[in-house]
Backbone as CSV, one residue per row, in Angstrom:
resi,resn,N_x,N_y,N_z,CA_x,CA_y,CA_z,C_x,C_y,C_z
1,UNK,6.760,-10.601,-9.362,6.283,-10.946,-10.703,5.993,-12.442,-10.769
2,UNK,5.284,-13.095,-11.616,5.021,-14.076,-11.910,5.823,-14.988,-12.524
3,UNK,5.794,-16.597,-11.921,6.753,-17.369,-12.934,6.038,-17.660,-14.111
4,UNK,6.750,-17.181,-15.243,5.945,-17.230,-16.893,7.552,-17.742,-17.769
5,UNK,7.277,-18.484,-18.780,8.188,-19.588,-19.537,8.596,-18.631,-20.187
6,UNK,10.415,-18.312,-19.846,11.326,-17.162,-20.863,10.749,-16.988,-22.333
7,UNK,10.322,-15.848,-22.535,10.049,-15.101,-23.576,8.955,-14.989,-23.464
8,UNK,7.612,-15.623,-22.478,6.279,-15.446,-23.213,5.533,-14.306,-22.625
9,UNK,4.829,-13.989,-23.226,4.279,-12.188,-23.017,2.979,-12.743,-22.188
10,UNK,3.033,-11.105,-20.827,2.035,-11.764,-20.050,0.836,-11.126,-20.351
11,UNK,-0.341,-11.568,-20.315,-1.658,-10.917,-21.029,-1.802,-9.915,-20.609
12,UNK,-2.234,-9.451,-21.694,-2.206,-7.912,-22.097,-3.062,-7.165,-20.975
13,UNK,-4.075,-7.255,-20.192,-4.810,-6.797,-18.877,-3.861,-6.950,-17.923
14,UNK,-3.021,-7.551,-17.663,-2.145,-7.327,-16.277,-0.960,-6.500,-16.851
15,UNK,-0.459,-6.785,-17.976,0.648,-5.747,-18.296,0.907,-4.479,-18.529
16,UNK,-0.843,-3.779,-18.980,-1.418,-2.712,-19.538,-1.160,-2.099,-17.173
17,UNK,-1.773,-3.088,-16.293,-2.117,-2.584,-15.474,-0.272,-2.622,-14.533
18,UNK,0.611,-3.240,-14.790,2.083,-3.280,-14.760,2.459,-1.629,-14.694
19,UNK,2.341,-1.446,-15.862,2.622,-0.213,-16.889,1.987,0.702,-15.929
20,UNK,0.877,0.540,-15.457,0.263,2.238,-14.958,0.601,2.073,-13.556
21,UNK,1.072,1.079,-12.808,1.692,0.837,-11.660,3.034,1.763,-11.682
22,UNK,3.716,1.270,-12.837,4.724,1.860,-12.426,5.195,3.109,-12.709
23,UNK,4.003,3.923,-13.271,3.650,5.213,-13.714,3.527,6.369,-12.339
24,UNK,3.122,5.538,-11.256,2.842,6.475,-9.661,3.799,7.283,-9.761
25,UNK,3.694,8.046,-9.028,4.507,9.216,-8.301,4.199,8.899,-7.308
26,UNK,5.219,9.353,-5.891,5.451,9.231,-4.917,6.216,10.632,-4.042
27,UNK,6.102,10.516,-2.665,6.377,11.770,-2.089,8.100,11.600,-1.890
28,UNK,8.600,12.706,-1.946,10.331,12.400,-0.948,10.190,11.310,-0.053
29,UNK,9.770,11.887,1.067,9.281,11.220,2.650,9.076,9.882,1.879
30,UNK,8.624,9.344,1.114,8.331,7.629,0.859,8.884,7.003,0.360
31,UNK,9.738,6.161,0.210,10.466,4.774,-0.149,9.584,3.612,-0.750
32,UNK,9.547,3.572,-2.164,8.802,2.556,-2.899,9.604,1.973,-3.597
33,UNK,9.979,0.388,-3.035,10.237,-0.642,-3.994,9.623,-1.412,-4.089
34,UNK,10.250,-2.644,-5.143,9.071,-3.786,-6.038,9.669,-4.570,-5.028
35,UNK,9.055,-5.868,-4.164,9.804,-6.645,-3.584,9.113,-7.990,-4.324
36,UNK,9.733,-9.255,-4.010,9.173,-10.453,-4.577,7.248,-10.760,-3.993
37,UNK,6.592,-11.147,-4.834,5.319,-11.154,-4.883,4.714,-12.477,-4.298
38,UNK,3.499,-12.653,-3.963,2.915,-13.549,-3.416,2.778,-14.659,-4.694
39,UNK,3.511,-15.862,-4.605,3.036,-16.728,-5.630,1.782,-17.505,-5.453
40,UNK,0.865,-17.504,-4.405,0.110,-18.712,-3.906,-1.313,-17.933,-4.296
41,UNK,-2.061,-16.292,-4.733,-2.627,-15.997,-4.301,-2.975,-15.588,-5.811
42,UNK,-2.826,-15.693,-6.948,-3.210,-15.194,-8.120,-2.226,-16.184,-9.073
43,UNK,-2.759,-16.234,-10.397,-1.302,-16.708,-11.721,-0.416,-15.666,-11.529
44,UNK,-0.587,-14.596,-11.310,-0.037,-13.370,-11.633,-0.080,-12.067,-10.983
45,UNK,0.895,-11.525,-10.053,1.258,-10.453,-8.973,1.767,-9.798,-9.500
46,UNK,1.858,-8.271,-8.857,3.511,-7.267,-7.921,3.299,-7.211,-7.108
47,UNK,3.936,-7.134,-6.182,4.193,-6.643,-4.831,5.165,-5.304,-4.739
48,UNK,4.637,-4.313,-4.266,5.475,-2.889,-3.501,5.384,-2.844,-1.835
49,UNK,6.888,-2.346,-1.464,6.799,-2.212,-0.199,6.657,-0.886,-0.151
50,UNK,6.678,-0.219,0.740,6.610,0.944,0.775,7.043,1.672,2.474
51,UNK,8.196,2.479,3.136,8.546,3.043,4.079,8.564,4.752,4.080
52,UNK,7.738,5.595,5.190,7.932,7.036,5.508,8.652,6.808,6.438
53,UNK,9.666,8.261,5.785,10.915,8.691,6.565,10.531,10.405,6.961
54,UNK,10.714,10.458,7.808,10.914,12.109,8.135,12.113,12.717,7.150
55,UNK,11.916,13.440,6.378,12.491,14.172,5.481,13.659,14.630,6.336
56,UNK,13.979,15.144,7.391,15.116,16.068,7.935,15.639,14.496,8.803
57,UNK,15.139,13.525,8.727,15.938,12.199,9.673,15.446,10.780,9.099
58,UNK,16.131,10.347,7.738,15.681,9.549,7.213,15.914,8.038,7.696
59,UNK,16.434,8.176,9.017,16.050,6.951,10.021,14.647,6.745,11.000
60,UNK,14.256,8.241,10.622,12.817,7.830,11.766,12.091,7.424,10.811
61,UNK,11.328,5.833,11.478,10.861,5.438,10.775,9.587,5.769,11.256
62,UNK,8.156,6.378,10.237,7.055,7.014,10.249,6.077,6.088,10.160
63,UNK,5.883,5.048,9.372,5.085,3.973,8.925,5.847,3.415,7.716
64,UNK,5.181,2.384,7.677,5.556,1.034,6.627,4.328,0.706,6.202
65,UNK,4.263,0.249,4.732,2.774,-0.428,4.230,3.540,-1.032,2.791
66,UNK,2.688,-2.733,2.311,2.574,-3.006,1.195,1.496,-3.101,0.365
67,UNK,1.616,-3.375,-1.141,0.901,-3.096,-2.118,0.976,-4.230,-3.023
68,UNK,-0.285,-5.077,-3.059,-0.231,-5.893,-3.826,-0.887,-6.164,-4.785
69,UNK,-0.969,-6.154,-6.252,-1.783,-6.310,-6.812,-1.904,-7.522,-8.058
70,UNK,-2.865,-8.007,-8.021,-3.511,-9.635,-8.366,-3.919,-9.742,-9.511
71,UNK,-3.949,-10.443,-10.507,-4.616,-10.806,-11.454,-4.701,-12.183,-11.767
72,UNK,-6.016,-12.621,-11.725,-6.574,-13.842,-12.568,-7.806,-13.937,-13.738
73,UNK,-7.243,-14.653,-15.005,-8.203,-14.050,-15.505,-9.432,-14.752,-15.382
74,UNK,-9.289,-15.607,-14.586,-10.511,-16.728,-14.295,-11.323,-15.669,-13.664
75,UNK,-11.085,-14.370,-12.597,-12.476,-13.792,-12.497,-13.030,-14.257,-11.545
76,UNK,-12.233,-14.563,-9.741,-12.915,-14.664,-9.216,-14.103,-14.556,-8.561
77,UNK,-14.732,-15.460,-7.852,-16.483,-14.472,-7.664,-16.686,-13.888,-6.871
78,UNK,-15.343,-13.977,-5.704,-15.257,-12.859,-4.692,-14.615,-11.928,-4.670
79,UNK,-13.775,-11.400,-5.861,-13.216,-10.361,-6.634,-13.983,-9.410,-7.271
80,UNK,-14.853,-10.317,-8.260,-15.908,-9.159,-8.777,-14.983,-9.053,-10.159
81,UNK,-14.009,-9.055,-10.732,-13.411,-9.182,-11.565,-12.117,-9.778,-11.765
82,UNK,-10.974,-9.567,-12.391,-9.804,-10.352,-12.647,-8.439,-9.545,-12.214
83,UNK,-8.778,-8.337,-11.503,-7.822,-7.608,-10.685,-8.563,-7.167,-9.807
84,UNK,-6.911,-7.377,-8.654,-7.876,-7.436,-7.152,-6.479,-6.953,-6.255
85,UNK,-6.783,-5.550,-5.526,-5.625,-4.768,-5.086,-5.942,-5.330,-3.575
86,UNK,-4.815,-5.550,-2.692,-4.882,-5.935,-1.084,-3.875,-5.079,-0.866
87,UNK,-3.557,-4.588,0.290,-2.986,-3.568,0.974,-2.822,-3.556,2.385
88,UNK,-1.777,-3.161,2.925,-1.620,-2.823,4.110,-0.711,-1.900,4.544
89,UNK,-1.182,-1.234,5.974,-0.194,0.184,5.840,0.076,0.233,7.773
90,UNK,0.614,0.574,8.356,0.863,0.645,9.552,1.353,1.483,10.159
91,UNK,1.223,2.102,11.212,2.148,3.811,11.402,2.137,3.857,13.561
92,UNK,3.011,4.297,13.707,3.441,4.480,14.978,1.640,5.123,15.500
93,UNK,1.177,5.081,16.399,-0.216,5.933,16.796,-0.029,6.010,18.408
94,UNK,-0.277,7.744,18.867,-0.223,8.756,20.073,-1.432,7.611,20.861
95,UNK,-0.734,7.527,21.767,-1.688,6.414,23.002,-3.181,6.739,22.976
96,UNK,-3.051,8.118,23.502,-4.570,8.947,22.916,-5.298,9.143,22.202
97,UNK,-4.474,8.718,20.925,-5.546,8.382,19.466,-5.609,6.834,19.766
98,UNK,-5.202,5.984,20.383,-5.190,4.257,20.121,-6.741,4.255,20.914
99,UNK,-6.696,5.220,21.865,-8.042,4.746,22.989,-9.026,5.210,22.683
100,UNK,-8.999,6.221,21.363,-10.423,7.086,20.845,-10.771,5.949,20.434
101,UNK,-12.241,5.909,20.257,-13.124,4.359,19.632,-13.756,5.188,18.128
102,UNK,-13.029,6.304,18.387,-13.452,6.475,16.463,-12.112,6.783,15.272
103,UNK,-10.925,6.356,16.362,-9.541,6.370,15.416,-9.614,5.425,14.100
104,UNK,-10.190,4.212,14.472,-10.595,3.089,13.492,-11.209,3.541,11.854
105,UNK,-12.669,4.324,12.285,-13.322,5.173,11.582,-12.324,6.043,10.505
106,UNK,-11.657,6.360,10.982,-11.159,7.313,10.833,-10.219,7.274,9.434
107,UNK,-9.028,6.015,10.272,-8.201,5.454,9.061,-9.024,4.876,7.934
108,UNK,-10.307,4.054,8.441,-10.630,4.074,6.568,-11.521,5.173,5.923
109,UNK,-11.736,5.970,6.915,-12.217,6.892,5.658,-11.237,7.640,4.810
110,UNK,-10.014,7.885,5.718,-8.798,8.202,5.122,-8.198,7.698,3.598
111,UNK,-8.275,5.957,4.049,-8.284,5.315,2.361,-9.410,5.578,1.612
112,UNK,-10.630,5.728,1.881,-11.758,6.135,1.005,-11.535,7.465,0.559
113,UNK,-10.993,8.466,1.176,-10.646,9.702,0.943,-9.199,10.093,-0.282
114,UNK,-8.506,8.845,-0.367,-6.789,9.403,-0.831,-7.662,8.387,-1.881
115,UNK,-8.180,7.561,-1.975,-8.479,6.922,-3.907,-9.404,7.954,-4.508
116,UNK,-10.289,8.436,-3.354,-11.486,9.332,-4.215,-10.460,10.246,-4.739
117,UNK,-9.256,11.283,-4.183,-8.585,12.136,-4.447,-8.009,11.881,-6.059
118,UNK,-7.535,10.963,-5.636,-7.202,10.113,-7.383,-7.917,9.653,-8.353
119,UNK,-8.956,9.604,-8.291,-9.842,9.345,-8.725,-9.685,7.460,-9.630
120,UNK,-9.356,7.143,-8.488,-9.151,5.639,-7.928,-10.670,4.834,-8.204
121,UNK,-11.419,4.288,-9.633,-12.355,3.707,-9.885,-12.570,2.317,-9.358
122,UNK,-13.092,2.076,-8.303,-13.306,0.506,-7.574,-14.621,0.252,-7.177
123,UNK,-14.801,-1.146,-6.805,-15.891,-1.685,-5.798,-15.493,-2.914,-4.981
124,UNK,-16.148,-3.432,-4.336,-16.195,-4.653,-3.156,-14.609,-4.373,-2.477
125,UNK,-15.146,-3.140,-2.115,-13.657,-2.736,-0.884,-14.350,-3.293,0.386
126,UNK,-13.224,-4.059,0.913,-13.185,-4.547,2.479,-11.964,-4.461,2.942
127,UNK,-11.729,-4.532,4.560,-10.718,-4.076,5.372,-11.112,-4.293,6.419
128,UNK,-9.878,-3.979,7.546,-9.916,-4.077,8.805,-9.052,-3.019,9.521
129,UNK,-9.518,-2.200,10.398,-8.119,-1.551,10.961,-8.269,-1.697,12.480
130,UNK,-6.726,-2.104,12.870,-6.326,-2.356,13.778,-5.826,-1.748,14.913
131,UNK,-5.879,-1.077,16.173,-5.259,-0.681,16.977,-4.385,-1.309,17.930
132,UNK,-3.533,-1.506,18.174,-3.067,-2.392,18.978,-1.601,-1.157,20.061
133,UNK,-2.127,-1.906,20.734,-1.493,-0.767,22.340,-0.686,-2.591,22.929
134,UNK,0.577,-1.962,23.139,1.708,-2.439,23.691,2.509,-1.589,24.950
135,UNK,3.297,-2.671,25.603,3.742,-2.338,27.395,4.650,-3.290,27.630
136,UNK,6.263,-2.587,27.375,7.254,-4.070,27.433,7.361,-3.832,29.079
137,UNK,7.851,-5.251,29.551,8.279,-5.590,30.660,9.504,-6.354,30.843
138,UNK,10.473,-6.919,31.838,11.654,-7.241,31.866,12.327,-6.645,31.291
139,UNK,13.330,-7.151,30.282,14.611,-6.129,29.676,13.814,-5.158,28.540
140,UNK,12.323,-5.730,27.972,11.862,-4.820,27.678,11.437,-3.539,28.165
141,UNK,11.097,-2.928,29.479,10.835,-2.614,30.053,11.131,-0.894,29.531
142,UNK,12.610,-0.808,29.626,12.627,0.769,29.100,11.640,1.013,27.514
143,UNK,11.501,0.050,26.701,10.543,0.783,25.977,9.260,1.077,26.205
144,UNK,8.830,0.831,27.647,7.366,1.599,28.251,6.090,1.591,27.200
145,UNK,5.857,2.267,26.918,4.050,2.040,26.458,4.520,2.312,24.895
146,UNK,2.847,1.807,23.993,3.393,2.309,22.670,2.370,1.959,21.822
147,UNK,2.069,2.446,21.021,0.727,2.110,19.979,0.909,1.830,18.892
148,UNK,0.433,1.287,18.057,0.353,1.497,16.018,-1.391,1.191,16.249
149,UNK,-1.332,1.481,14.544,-2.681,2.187,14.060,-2.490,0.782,12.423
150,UNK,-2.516,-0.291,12.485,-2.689,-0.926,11.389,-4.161,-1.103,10.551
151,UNK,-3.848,-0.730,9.036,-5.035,-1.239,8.473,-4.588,-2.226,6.995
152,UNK,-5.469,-2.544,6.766,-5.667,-3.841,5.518,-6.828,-4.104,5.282
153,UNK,-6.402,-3.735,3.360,-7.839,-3.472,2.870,-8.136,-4.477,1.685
154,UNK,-8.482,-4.389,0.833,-8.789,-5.129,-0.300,-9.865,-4.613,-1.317
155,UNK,-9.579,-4.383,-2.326,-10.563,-3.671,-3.683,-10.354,-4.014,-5.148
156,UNK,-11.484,-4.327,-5.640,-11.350,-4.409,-6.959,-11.477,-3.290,-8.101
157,UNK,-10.040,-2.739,-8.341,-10.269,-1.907,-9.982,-11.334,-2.009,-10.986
158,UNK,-11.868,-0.973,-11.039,-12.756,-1.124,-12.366,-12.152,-1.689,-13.736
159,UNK,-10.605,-1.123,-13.862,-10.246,-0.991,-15.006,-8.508,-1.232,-14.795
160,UNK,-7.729,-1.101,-15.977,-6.287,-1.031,-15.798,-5.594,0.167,-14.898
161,UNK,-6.165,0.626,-14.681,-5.404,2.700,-14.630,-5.402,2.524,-13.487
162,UNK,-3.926,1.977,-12.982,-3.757,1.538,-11.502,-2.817,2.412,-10.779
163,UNK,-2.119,3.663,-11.529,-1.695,4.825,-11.068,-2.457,5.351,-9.662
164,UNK,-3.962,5.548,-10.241,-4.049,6.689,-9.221,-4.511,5.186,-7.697
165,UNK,-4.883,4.053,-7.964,-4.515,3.016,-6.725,-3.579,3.198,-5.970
166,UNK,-2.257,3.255,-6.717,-0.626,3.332,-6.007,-0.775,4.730,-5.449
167,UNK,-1.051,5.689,-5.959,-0.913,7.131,-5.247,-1.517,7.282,-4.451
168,UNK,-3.120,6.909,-4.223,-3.404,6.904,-3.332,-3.364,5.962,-1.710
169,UNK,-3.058,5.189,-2.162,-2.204,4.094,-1.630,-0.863,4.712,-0.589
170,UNK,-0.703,5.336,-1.424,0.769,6.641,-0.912,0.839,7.524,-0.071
171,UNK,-0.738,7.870,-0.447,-1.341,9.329,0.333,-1.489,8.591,1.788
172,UNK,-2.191,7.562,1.950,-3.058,6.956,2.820,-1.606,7.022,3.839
173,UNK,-0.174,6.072,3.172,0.436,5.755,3.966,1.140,7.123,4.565
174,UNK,1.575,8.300,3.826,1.620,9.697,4.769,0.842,9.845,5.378
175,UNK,-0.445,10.354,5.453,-1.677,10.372,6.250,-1.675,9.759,7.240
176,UNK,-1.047,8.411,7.491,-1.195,7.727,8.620,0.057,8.392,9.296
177,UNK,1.277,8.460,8.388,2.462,8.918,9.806,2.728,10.279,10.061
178,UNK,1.627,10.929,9.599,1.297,12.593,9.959,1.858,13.543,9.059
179,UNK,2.183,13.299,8.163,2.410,14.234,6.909,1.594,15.158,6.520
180,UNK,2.214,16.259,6.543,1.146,17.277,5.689,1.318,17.361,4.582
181,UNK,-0.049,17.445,3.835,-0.101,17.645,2.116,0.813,18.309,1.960
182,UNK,1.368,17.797,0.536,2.575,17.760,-0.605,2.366,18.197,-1.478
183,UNK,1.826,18.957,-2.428,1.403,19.067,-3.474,2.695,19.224,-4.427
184,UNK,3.580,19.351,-4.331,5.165,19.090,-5.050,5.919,18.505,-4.381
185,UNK,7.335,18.419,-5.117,8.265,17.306,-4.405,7.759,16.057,-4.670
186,UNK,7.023,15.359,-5.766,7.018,13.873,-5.765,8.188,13.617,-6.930
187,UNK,8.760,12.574,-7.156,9.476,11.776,-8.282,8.697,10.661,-8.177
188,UNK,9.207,9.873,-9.773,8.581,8.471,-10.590,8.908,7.452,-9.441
189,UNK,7.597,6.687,-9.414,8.004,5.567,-8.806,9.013,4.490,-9.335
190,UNK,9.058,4.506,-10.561,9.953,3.842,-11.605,11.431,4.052,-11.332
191,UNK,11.637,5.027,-10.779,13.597,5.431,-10.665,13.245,5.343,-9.225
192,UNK,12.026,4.406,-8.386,12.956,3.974,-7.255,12.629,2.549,-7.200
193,UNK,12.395,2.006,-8.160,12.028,0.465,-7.759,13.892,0.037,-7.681
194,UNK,13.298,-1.591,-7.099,14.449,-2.465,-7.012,14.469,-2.882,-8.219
195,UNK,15.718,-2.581,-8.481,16.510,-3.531,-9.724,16.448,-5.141,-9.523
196,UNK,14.800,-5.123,-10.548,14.820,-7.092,-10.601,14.330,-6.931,-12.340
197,UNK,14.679,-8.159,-12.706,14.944,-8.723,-14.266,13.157,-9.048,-14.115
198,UNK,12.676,-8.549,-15.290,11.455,-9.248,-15.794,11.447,-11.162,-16.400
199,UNK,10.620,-11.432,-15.392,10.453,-12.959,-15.714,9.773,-13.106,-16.753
């Protein structure tokens, strides 16, 4: 959250978009808390982390991704407007998917696919996704070969209704650590944030 002078109310476009943030639903398998926010990059943030667990072994860890979302009302000109969602999501990836040259493809159509699902209203989406293939040696050595599948994106909301952003946001990050559709079993993202005091 933003540093704002005890008591004063934060404008009504980021709070309206607060509110539908913390409206998401989320799967079992996902772990969503609020963690401290980027101060350098807007007047005014949240930040969500977000971890998949295998439901039957809630130590395997599946992927990790955060969620950040921006407001200025100055309206940057490379924003396109005065909220501006950045993201990133990361997930263990089969050696054999790291070396396909259309795995890349793939993961963002995936995010183009889980906002359309939500019907997630945006424009001037950009991103990057990453493959990166690893091979420890010396005492590293027993962990032998190993892949992730990272992406990071960036989009501007049409509007406040930043629910279906976070959900799909959600989807993307199952999707990446091999989850099959859920269509029940979600709870409020709200009864799992971290207990922090509004500034």
């Amino acid at each position: 959250m933003p540093d704002t002078p005890a008591g004063a109310a934060l404008p009504a476009p980021f709070s309206a978009a607060l509110d539908a943030v913390r409206r998401a639903t989320v799967r079992d398998e996902l772990t969503v808390t609020e963690i401290p926010s980027p101060g350098s990059l807007a007047p005014y943030s949240i930040a969500l982390a977000a971890d998949v667990t295998a439901a039957h072994h809630a130590e395997a860890d599946l992927g990790t991704g955060r969620f950040v979302l921006l407001y200025d009302p100055a309206e940057p000109e490379a924003w396109g407007g005065s909220l501006r969602v950045v993201c990133f999501a990361q997930a263990p990836l089969e050696i054999e998917l790291a070396l396909d040259p259309f795995t890349a493809d793939v993961a963002w159509s995936w995010l183009v696919d889980a906002l359309a699902s939500r019907g997630a209203a945006y424009h001037s989406a950009s991103g990057t996704a990453t493959k990166v293939l690893s091979t420890g040696y010396g005492e590293l050595a027993s962990q032998g070969s190993g892949a992730q599948l990272e992406l990071r994106a960036s989009w501007t909301p049409d509007d406040t209704s930043l629910t279906a952003h976070v959900e799909g946001w959600c989807e993307l990050l199952c999707m990446l650590a091999g989850l099959p559709p859920a269509p029940e079993g979600v709870s409020l993202l709200s009864a799992r944030r971290m207990a922090r005091g509004e500034r």
